[in-house]
C-alpha positions in Angstrom: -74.2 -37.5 -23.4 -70.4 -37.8 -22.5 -67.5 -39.3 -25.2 -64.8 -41.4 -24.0 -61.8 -42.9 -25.3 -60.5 -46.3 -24.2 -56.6 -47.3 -24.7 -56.7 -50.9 -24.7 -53.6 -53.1 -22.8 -50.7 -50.1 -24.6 -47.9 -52.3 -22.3 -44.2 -53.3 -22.3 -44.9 -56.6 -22.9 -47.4 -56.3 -26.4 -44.3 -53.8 -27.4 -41.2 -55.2 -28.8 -38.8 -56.5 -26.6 -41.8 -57.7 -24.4 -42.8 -61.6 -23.4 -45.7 -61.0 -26.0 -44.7 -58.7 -28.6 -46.9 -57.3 -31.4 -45.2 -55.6 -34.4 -45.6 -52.0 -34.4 -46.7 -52.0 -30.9 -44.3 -49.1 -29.9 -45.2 -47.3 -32.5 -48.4 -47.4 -32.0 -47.6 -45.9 -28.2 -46.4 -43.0 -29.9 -49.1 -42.6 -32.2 -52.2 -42.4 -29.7 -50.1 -40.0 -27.5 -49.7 -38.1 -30.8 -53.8 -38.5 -31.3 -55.0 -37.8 -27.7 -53.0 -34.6 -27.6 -54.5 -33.8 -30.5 -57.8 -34.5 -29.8 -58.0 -34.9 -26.5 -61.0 -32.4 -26.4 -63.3 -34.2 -28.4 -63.4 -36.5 -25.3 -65.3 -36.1 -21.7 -62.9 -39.0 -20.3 -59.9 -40.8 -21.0 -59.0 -44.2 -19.8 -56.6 -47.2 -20.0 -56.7 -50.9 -19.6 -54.0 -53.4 -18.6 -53.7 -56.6 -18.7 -53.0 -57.3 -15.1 -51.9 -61.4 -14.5 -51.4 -62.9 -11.0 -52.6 -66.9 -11.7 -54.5 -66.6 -14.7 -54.1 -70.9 -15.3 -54.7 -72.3 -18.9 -53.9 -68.8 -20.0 -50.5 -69.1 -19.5 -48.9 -71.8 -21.4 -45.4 -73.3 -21.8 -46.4 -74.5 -25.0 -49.0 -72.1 -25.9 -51.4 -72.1 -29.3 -51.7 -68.3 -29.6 -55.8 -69.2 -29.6 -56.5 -69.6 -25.9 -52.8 -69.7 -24.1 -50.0 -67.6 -24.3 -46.8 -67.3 -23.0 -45.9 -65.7 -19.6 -47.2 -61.6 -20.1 -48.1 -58.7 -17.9 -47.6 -60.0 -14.6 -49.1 -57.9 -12.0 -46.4 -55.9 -10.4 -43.6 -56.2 -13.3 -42.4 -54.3 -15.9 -43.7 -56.1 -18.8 -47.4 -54.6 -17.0 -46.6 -51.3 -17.2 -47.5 -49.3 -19.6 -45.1 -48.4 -22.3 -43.2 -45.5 -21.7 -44.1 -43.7 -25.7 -47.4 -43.8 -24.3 -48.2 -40.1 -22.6 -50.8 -40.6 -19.7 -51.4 -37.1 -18.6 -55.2 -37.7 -20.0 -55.9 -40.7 -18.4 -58.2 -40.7 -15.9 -58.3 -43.8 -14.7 -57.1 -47.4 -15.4 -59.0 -50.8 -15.6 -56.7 -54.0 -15.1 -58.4 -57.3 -15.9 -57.1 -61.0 -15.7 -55.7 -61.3 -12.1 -56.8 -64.9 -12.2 -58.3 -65.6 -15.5 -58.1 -65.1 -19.1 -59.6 -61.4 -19.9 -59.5 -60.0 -23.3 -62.4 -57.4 -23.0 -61.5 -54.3 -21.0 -65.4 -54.2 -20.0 -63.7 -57.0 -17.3 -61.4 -55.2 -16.0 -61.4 -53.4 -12.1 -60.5 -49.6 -11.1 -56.9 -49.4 -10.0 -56.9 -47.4 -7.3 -55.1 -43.9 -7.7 -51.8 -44.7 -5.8 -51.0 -48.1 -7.7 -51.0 -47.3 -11.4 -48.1 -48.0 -12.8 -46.0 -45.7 -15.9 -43.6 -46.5 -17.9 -41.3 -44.5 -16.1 -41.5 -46.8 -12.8 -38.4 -48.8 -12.4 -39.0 -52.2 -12.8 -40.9 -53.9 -10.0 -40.8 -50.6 -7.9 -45.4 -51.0 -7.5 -46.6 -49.1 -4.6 -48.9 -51.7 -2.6 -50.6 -48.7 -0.3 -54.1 -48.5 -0.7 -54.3 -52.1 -1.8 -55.2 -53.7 1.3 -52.6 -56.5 0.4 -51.4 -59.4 2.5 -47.3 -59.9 3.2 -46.5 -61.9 0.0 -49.4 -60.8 -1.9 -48.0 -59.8 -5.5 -48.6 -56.1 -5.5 -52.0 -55.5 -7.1 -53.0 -58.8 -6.8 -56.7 -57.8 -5.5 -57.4 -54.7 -5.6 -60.9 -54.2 -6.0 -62.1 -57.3 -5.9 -64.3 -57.1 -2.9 -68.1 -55.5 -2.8 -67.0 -52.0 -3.5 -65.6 -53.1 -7.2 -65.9 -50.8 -9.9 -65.8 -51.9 -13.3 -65.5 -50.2 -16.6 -69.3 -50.3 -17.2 -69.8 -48.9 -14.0 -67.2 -46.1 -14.4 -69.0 -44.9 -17.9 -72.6 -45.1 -16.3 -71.7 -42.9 -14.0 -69.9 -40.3 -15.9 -73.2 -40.7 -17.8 -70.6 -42.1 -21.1 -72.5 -42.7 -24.0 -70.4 -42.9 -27.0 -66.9 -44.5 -26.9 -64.0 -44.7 -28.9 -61.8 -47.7 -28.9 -57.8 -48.0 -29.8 -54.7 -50.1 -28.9 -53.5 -53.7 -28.5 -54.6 -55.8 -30.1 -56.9 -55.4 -33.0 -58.3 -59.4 -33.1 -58.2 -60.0 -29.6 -58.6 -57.5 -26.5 -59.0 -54.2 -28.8 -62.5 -56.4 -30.3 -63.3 -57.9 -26.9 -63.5 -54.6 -25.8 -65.3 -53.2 -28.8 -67.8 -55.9 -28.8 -68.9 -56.0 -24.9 -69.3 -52.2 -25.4 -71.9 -52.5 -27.9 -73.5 -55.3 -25.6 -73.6 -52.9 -23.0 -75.2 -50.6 -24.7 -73.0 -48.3 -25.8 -72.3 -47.0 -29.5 -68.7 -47.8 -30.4 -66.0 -47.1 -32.4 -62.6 -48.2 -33.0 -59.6 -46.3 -34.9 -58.5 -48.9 -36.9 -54.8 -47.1 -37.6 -54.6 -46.6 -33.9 -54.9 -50.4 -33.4 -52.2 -53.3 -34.2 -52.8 -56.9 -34.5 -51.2 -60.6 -33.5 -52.2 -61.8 -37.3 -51.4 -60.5 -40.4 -54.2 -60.9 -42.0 -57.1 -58.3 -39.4 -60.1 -58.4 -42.1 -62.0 -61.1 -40.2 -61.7 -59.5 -37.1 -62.4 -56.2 -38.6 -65.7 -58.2 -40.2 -66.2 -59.8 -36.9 -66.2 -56.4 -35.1 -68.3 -54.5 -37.6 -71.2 -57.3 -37.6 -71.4 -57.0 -33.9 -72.4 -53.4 -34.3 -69.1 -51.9 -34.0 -68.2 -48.9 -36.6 -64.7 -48.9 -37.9 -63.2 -46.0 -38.7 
């Protein structure tokens, strides 16, 4: 049985100063670098997710409710996708984006970025390779990668490195952190989530926490 962690959407724009800020979202960069290189042995596999917007629709709002639309965030090939700079990749072995052209919350959505297109936080803004992509003049860069037979999702991914047990931290707490949470106990999987390694859009997490922990989800 392998053990792997999953860094759910750490970005520029959940940080502050980003389209779609989340208190303490920097910080919280910091502090999962801190953690994985402290116990980055305890894990078989690392990996990220990104919110990763070309046309997601409804999602994106003018006028948004904060429930189902949001303002303008982590559009494919900008800076506001990459992840935030605090946030030390060296462990991460591979990266899921999810939401090209509809609303994803739950990481277990997302598609395997192929090596030569995933973005740091030391990029320069709007600097995205397109090789490898297969992407047509115009194309925003990352726009479909993966999207044709050959896909590999998350699910996939774990199965294959025969994952078992996975560990769940990032942004944010009541929204794509318990998406992710929740579709990994559907699939099978036993999860956790670090609950000070997480940050939230509300102040008030405890019915998210409660939401997580009747779907099966231990909080830690």
């Amino acid at each position: 049985m392998s053990r792997a962690l999953i860094i759910v959407d750490v970005q520029n724009d959940f940080c502050e100063g980003g389209s779609l800020a989340v208190a303490g979202g920097a910080e919280l960069a910091g502090a999962i670098s801190e953690y994985v290189d402290a116990h980055h042995g305890q894990f078989d596999h690392i990996v990220a997710t990104q919110d990763w917007h070309v046309d997601p629709g409804a999602h994106f709002s003018e006028d948004p409710d904060f429930i189902d639309s949001w303002p303008k965030h982590c559009v494919a090939g900008t800076r506001g996708a990459e992840l935030h700079p605090d946030l030390d990749t060296e462990y991460i072995q591979a990266y899921f984006r999810k939401g090209q052209f509809t609303a994803a919350y739950s990481g277990f959505e997302g598609l395997l970025a192929p090596d030569d297109a995933v973005p740091t936080g030391d990029r320069k803004p709007g600097a995205m390779p397109v090789s490898g992509g297969g992407f047509e003049a115009g194309t925003p860069a990352g726009a479909d990668f993966g999207a044709g037979e050959d896909a590999i999702g998350l699910d996939d991914w774990l199965q294959s490195h025969d994952v078992e047990d996975v560990v769940v931290v990032g942004i944010a707490t009541d929204h794509c952190v318990k998406a992710t949470a929740l579709d990994g106990v559907q699939a099978g999987y036993s999860v956790t989530v670090l609950r000070d390694l997480t940050v939230g859009v509300a102040e008030d997490l405890d019915d998210a926490v409660a939401e997580m922990e009747l779907g099966g989800v231990d909080i830690a």
